[in-house]
Biotite code that builds the C-alpha atoms (Angstrom):
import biotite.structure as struc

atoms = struc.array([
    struc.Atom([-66.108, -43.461, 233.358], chain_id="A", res_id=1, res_name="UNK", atom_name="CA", element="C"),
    struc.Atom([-66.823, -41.242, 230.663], chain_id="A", res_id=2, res_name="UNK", atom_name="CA", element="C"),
    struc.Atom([-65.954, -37.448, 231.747], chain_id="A", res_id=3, res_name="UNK", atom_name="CA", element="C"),
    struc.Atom([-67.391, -35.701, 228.409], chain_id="A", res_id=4, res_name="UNK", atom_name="CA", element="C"),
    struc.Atom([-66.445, -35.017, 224.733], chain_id="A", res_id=5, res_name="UNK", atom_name="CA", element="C"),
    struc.Atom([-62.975, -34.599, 224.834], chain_id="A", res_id=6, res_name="UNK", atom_name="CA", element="C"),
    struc.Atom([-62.996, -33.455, 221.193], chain_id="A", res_id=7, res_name="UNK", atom_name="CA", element="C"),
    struc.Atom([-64.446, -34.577, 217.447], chain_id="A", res_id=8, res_name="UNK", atom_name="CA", element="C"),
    struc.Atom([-61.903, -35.059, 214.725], chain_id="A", res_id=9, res_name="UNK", atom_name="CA", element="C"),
    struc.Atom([-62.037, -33.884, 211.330], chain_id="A", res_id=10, res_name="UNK", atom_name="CA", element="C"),
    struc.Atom([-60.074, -35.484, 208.576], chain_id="A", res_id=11, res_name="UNK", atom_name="CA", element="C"),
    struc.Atom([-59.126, -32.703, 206.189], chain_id="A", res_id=12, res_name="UNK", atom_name="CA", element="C"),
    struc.Atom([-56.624, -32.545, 202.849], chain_id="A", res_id=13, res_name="UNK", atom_name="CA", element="C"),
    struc.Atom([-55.028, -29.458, 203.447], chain_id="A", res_id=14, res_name="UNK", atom_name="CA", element="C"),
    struc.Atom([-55.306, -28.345, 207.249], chain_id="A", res_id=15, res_name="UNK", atom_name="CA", element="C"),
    struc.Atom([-53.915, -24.803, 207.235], chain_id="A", res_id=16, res_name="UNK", atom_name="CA", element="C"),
    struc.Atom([-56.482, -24.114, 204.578], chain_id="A", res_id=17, res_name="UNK", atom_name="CA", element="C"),
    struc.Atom([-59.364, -25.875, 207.123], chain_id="A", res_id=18, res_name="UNK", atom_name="CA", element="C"),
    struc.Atom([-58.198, -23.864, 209.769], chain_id="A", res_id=19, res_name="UNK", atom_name="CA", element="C"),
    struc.Atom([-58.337, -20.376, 207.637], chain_id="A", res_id=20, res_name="UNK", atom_name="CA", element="C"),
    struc.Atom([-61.852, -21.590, 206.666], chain_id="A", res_id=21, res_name="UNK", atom_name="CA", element="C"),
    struc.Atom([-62.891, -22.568, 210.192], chain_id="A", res_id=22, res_name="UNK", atom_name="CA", element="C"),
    struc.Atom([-61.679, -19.604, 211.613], chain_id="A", res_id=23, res_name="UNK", atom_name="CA", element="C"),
    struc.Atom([-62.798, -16.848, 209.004], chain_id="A", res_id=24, res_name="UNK", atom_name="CA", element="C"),
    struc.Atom([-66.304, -18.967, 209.519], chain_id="A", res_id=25, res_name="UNK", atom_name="CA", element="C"),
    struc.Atom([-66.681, -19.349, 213.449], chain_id="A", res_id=26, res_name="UNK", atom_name="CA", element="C"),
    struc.Atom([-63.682, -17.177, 214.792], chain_id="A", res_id=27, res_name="UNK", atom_name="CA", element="C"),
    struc.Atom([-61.847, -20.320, 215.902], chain_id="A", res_id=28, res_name="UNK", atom_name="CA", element="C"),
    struc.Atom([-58.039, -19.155, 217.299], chain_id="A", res_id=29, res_name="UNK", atom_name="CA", element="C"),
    struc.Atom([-55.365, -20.482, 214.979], chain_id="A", res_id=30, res_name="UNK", atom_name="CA", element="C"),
    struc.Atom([-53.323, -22.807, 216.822], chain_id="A", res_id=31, res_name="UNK", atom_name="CA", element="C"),
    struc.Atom([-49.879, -24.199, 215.942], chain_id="A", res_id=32, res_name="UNK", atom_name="CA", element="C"),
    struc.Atom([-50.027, -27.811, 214.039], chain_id="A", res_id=33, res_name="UNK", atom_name="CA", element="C"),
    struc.Atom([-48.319, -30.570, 215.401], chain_id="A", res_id=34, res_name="UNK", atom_name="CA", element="C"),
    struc.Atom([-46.737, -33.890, 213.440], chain_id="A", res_id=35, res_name="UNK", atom_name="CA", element="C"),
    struc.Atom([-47.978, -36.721, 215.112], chain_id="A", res_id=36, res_name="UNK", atom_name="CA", element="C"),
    struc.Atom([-45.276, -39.471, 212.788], chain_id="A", res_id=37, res_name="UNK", atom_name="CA", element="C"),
    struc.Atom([-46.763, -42.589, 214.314], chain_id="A", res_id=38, res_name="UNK", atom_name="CA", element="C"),
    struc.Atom([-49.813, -41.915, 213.525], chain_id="A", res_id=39, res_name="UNK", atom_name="CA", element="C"),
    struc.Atom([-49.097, -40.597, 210.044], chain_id="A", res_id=40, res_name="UNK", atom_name="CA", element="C"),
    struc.Atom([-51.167, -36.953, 210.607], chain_id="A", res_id=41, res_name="UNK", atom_name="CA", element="C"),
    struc.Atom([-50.760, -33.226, 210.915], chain_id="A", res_id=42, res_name="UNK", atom_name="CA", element="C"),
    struc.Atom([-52.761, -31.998, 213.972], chain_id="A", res_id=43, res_name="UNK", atom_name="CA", element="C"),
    struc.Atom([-54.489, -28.930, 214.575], chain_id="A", res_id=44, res_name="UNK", atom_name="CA", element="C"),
    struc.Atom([-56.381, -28.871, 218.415], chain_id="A", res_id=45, res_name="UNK", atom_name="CA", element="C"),
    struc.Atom([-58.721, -25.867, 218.428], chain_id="A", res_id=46, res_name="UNK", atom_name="CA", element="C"),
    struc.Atom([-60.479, -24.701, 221.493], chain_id="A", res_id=47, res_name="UNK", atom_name="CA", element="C"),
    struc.Atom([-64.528, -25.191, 221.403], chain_id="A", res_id=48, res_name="UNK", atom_name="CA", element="C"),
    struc.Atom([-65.939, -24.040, 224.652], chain_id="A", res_id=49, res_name="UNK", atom_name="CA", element="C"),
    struc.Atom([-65.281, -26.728, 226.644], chain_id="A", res_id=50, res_name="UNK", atom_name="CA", element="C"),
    struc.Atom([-64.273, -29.119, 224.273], chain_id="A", res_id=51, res_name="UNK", atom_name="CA", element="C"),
    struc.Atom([-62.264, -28.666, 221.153], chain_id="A", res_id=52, res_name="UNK", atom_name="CA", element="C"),
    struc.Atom([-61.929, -29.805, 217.273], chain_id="A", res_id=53, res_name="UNK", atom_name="CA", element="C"),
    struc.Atom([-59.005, -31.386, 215.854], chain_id="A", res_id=54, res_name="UNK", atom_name="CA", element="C"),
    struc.Atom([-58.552, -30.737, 212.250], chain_id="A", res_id=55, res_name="UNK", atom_name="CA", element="C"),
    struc.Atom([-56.223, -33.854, 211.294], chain_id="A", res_id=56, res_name="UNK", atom_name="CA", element="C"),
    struc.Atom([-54.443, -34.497, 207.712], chain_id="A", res_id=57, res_name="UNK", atom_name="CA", element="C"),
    struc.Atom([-52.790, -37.349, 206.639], chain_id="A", res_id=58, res_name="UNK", atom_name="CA", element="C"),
    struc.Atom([-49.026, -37.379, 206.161], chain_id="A", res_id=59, res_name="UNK", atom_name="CA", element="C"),
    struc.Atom([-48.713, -41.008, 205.427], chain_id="A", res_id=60, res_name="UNK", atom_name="CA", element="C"),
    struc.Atom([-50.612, -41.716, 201.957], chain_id="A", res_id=61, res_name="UNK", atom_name="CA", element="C"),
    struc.Atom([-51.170, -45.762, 203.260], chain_id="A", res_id=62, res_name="UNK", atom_name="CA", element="C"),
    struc.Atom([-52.147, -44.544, 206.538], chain_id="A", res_id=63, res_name="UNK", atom_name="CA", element="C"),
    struc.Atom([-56.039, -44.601, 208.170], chain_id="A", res_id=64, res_name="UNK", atom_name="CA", element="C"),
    struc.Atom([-56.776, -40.726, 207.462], chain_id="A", res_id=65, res_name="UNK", atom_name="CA", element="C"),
    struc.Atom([-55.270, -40.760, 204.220], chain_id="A", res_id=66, res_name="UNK", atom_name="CA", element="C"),
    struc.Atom([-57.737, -44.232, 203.638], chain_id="A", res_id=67, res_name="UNK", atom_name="CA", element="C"),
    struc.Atom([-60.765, -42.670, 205.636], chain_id="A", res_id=68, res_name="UNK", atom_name="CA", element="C"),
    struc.Atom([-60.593, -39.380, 202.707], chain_id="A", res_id=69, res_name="UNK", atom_name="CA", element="C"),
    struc.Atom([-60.028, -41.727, 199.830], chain_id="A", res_id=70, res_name="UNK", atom_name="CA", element="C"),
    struc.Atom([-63.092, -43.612, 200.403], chain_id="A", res_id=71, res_name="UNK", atom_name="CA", element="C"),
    struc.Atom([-65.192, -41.138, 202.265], chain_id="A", res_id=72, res_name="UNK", atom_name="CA", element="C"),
    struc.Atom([-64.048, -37.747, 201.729], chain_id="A", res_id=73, res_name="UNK", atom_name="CA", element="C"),
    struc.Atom([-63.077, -34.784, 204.116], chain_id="A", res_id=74, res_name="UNK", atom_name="CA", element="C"),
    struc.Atom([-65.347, -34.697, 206.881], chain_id="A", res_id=75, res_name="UNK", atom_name="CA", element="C"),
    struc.Atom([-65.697, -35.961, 211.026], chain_id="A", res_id=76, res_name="UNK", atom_name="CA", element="C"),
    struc.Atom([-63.256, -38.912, 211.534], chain_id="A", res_id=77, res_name="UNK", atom_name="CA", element="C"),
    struc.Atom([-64.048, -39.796, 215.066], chain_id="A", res_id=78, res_name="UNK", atom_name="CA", element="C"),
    struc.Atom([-65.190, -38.849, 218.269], chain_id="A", res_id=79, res_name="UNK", atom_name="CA", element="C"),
    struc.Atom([-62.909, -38.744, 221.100], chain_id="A", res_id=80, res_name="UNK", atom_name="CA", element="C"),
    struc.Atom([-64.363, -38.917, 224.900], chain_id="A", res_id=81, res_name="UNK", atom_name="CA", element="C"),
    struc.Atom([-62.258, -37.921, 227.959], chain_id="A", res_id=82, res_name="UNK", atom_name="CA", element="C"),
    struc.Atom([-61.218, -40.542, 230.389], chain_id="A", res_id=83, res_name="UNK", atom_name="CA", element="C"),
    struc.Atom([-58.871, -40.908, 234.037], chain_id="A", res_id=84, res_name="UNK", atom_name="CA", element="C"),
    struc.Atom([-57.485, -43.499, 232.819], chain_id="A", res_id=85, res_name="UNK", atom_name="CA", element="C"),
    struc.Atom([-57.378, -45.344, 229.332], chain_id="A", res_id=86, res_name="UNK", atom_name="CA", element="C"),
    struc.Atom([-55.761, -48.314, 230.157], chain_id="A", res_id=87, res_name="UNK", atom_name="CA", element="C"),
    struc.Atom([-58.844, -48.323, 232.733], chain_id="A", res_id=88, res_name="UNK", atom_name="CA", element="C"),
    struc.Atom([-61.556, -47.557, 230.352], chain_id="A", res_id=89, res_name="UNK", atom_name="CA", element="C"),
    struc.Atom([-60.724, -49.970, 227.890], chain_id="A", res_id=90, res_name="UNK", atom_name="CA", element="C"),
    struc.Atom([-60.147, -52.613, 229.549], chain_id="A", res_id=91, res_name="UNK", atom_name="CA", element="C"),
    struc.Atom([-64.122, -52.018, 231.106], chain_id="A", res_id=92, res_name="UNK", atom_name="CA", element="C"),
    struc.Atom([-65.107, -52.191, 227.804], chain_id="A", res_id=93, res_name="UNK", atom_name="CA", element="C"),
    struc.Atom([-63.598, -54.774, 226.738], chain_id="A", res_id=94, res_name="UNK", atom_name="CA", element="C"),
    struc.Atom([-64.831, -56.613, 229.192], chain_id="A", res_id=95, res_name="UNK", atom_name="CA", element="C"),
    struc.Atom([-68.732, -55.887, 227.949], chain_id="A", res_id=96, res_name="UNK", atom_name="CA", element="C"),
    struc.Atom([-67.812, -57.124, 224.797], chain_id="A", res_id=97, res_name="UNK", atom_name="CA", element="C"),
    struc.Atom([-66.827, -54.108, 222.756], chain_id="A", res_id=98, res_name="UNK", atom_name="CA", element="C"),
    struc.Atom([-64.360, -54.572, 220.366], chain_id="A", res_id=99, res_name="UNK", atom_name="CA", element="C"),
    struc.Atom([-61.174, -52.666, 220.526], chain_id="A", res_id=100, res_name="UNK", atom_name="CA", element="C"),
    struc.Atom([-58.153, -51.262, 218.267], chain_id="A", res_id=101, res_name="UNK", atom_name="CA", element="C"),
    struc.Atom([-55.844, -50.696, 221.064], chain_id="A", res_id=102, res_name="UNK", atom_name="CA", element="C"),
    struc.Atom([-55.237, -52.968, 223.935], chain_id="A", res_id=103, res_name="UNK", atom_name="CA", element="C"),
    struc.Atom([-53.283, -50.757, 225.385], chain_id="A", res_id=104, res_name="UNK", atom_name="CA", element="C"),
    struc.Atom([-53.287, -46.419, 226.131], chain_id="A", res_id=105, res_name="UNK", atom_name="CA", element="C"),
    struc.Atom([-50.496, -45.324, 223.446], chain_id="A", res_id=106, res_name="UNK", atom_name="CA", element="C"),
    struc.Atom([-49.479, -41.702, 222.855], chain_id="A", res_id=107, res_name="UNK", atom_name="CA", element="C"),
    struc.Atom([-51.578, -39.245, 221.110], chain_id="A", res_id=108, res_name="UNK", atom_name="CA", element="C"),
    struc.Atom([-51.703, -35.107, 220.516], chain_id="A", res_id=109, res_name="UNK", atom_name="CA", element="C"),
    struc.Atom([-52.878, -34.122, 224.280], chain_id="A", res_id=110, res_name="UNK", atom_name="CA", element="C"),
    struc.Atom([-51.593, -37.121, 226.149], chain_id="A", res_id=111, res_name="UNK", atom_name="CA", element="C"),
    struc.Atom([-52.659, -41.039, 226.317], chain_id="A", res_id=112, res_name="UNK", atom_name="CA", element="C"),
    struc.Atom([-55.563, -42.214, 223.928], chain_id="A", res_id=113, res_name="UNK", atom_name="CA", element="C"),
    struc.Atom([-56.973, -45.528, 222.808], chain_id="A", res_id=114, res_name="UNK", atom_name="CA", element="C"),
    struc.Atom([-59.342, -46.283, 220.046], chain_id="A", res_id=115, res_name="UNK", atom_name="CA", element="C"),
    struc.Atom([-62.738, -48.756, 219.753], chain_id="A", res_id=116, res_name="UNK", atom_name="CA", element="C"),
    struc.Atom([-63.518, -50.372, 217.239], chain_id="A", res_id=117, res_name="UNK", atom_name="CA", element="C"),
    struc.Atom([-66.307, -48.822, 214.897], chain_id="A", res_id=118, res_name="UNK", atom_name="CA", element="C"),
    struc.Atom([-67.749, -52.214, 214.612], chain_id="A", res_id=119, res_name="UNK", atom_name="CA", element="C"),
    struc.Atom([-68.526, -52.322, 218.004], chain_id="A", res_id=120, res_name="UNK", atom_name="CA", element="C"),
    struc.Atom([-69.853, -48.555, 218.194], chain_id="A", res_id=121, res_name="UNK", atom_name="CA", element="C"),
    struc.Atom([-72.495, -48.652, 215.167], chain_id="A", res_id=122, res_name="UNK", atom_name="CA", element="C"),
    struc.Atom([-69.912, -47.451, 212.698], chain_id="A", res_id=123, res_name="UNK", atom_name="CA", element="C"),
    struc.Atom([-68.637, -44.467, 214.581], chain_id="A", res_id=124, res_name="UNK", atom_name="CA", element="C"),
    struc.Atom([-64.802, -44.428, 215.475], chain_id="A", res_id=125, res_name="UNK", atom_name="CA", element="C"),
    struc.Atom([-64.509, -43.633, 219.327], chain_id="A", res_id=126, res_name="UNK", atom_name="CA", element="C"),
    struc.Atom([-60.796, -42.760, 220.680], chain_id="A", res_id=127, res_name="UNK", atom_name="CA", element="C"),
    struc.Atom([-61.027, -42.476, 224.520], chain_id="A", res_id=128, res_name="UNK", atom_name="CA", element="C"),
    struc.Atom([-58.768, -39.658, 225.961], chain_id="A", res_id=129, res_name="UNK", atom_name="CA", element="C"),
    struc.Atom([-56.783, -39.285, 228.903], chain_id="A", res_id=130, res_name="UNK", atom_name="CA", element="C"),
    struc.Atom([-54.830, -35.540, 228.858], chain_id="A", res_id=131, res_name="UNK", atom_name="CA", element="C"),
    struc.Atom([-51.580, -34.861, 230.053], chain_id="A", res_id=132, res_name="UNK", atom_name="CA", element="C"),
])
């Protein structure tokens, strides 16, 4: 079911100043930042190897990332695995008893996503991933 590490998220304040810092620091490319409204976040998806790192910051001050840096501070918001098919993969794992945030695949940066519940996954916020 699970295809790899589709990418691991990093909740930042200001994300063209994480992405100067990441790329003076590792020679990460720049890449363009998105607005992803319904989610209330900036996006920034930078090729890793195989995998990438988002750099995400909060645009809605009530929102989850804006919440998640209140409390904890910049730093790794969630880990995203790569699916075929979300609506698949959650409902498999909601069937072994892991709690879920989404029911259903909604829209995210790269294509469909849906996110488990960090109760379920020893604290850690898992989106699964299904690109466009």
């Amino acid at each position: 079911m699970i295809k790899g590490i589709a990418h691991v998220a990093i909740a930042v304040k200001n994300i063209d100043e994480a992405m100067e810092q990441y790329s003076n620091a590792f020679g990460f490319k720049k890449v363009p930042v998105v607005t992803v409204a319904d989610q209330g976040v900036k996006s920034a998806v930078i090729p890793v190897g195989n995998s990438h790192i988002e750099l995400i910051e909060p645009i809605d001050p009530a929102g989850g990332v804006a919440k998640f840096i209140e409390t904890r501070g910049e730093g790794i918001h969630h880990v995203s695995f790569e699916v075929d098919n979300v609506d698949d993969a959650l409902n498999s794992i909601a069937a072994k008893g892991v709690q879920l945030i989404d029911k259903k695949a909604r829209k995210g940066t790269t294509g469909l996503i849906g996110f488990l519940h960090p109760k379920s996954t020893r604290g850690v916020l898992i989106e699964l991933s299904q690109e466009d």
